[in-house]
N, C-alpha and C positions, 0 to 999 in steps of 0.2 A: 108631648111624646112624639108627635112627626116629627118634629126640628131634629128631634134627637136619633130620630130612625133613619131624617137623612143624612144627618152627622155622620152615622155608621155605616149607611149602605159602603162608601169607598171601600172603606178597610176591607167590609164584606167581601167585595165583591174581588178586593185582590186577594184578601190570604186564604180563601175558601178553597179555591184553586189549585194555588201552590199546597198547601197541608196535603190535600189530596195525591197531588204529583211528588211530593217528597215519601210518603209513605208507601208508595209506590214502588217507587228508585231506592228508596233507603231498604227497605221490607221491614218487618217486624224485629228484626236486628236491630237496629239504629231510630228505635220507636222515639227514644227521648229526644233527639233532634226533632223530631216533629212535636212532640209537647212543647217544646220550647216556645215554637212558632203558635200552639195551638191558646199556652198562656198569655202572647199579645194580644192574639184576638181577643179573647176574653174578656183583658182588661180595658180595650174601649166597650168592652159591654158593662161596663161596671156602672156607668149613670141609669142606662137602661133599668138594670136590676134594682138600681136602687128606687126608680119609680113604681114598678113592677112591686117592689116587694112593699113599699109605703101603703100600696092599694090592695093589696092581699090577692092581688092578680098570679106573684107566679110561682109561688107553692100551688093552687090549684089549677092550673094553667100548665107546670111541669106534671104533673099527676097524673092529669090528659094526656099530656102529647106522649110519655111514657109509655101509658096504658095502651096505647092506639100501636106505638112502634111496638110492642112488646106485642100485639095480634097481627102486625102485618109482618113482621118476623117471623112468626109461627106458620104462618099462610105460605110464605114463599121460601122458605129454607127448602135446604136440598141442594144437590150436585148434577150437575144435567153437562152437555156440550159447551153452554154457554158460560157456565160458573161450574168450572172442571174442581175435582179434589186430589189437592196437591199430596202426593207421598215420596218416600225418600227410599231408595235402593241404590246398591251398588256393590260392586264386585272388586274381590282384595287378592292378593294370590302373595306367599311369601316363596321370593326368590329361593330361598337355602333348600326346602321343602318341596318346592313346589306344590304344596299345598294350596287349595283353594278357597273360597267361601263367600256366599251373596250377604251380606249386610243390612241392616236398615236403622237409623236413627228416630224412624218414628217409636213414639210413646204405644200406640197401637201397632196392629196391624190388618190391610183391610183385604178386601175381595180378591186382590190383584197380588200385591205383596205377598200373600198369604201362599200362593201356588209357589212358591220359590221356595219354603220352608219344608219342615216335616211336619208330621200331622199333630207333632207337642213341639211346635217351635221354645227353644229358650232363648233367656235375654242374660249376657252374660260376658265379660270383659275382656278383651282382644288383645291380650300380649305382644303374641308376636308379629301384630302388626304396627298396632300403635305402642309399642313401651309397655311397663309394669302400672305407668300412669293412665292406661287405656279408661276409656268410660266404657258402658256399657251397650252393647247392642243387640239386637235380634238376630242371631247369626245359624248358618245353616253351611253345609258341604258344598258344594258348587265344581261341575265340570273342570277341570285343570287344562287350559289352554296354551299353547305355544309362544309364550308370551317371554320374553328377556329380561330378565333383571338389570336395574341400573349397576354400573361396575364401580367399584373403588379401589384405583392403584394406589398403594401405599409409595409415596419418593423417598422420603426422610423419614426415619423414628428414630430420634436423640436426643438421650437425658442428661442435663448438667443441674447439679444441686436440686432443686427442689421443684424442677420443671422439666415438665417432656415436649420437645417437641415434635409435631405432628402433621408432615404435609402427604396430604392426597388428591388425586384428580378423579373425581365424580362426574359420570356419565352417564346418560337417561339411552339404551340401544333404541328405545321405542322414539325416539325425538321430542317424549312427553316434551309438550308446554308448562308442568309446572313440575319442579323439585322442592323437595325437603331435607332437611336435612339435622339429625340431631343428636347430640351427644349424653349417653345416660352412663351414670356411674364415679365420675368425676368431675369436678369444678372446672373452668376456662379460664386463662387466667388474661389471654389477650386472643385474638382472629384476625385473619386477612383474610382475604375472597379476592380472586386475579392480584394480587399485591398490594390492596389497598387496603386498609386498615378496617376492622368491622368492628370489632371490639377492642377495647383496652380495660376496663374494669371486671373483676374477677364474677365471674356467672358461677352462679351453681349448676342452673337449669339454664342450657345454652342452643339456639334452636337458628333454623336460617331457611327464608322460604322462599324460592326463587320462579320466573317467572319468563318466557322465553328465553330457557336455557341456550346457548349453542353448540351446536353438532358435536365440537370436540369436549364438553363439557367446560367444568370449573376448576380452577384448583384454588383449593383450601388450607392454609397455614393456619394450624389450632397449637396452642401452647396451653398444657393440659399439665395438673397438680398430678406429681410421679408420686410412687408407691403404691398403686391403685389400680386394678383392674376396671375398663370401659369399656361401653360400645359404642360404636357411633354405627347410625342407621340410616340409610339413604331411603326414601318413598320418591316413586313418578307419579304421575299423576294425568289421564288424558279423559277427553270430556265423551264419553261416551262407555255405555256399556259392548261387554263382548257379542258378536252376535249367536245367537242362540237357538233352539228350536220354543223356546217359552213364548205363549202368548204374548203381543203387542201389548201396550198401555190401551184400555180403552179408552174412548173419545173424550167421555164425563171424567176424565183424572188428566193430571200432565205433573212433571217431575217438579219435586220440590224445589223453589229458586235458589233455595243457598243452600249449605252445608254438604254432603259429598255425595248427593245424588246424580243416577245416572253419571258416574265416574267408573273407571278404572284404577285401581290401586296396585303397585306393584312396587314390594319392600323389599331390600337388602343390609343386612346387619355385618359387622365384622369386628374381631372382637382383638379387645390387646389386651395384655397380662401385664 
């Protein structure tokens, strides 16, 4: 059994590591990348277990260490400065409306979040920010801020037989770092983006997510299935909430790393017949 424990140490000792530092970097999103990694390791543990298991050592030997992790678990759990609790908020506002609203994706909601809301917060499906396709979120009124909606000039609208087509220049006034951009209600049947090809194969559900926009924006060539009422709907996107009179984040909590926390959202829709 030593030969074989030091057979394993290497492996150990490299992808222990790495698992660690990809789940990390990947987060909970991209979990099965790190199983991937986490099934190598394993399987040079497969001579191990097989000795282990010959000797009835690690069925009772798992049961242990279980047991033991399973109370020093219980012991040290909790949320402190050190091992913060991640939650998700963020603020939407629709351009047309100027209407506004704080958000959260969390499943709960905790000490902190909770002041943003009303005293029977609901959870409940956000049209007219995200589409008819919205999920659902914890949503509340929210201050309406001086904020710009991104613009969309229409250049071109012109149908021949069985196709419209659709050019417009999409601009973020706030210099958002990220845009979206989506078309609901009609099929796509081809796209360009600055003149270069984006699509050719006809889309139902047709979407574009861009990333250091420039100053003067994009333009966008959409060839869209005619006789159909659409909309296409621009979102910006910048990484920061608006500032507020609302208490800071306490110490013991920090913003959730992925999904649209701690963002700014600001939507503009326009609609064709």
């Amino acid at each position: 059994m030593g030969l074989i424990l030091l057979g394993l140490a290497p492996g150990i000792l490299l992808l222990a590591p790495l698992i660690k530092a990809l789940f990390i970097g990947l987060t909970p999103q991209l979990v099965g990348v790190v199983m991937a990694l986490l099934v190598l390791l394993l399987g040079l543990l497969v001579p191990l277990i097989d000795v282990l298991t010959r000797r009835l050592l690690l069925p009772w030997l798992s049961l242990a260490i279980g047991i033991l992790f399973l109370v020093i678990g219980s012991i040290t759990s909790g949320f402190d400065t050190e091992h913060p609790r991640p939650n998700n908020l963020f603020y939407a506002m629709d351009g047309a409306t100027g209407n506004a609203l704080w958000l959260s994706q969390d499943k709960y909601l905790d000490e902190w979040t909770r002041t943003f809301f009303a005293a029977n917060p609901e959870r409940r499906r956000i049209p007219e920010i995200f589409g008819e396709g919205s999920r659902d979120f914890w949503a509340a009124a929210a201050p309406a801020f001086a904020l710009p909606a991104p613009t969309i000039k229409v250049l071109e609208d012109s149908t021949a037989a069985n196709s419209r087509k659709i050019n417009i220049q999409v601009q973020s006034l706030r210099h958002a770092p990220k845009l979206s951009l989506s078309l609901e209600g009609a099929g796509v049947i081809s796209s360009k983006v600055e003149g270069r090809l984006f699509s050719q194969a006809f889309r139902r559900e047709w979407s574009l997510k861009g990333f250091g926009i420039p100053a003067e924006g994009l333009n966008i060539e959409l060839n869209v299935q005619a006789g159909s009422p659409f909309k296409i709907r621009v979102t910006d996107f910048t990484y920061e909430l608006p500032q507020t009179s609302s208490q800071p984040r306490p110490h013991n909590m920090i913003a959730q790393p992925f999904g649209l926390s701690d963002t700014t959202v600001v939507v503009k829709t326009i609609a064709f017949q």
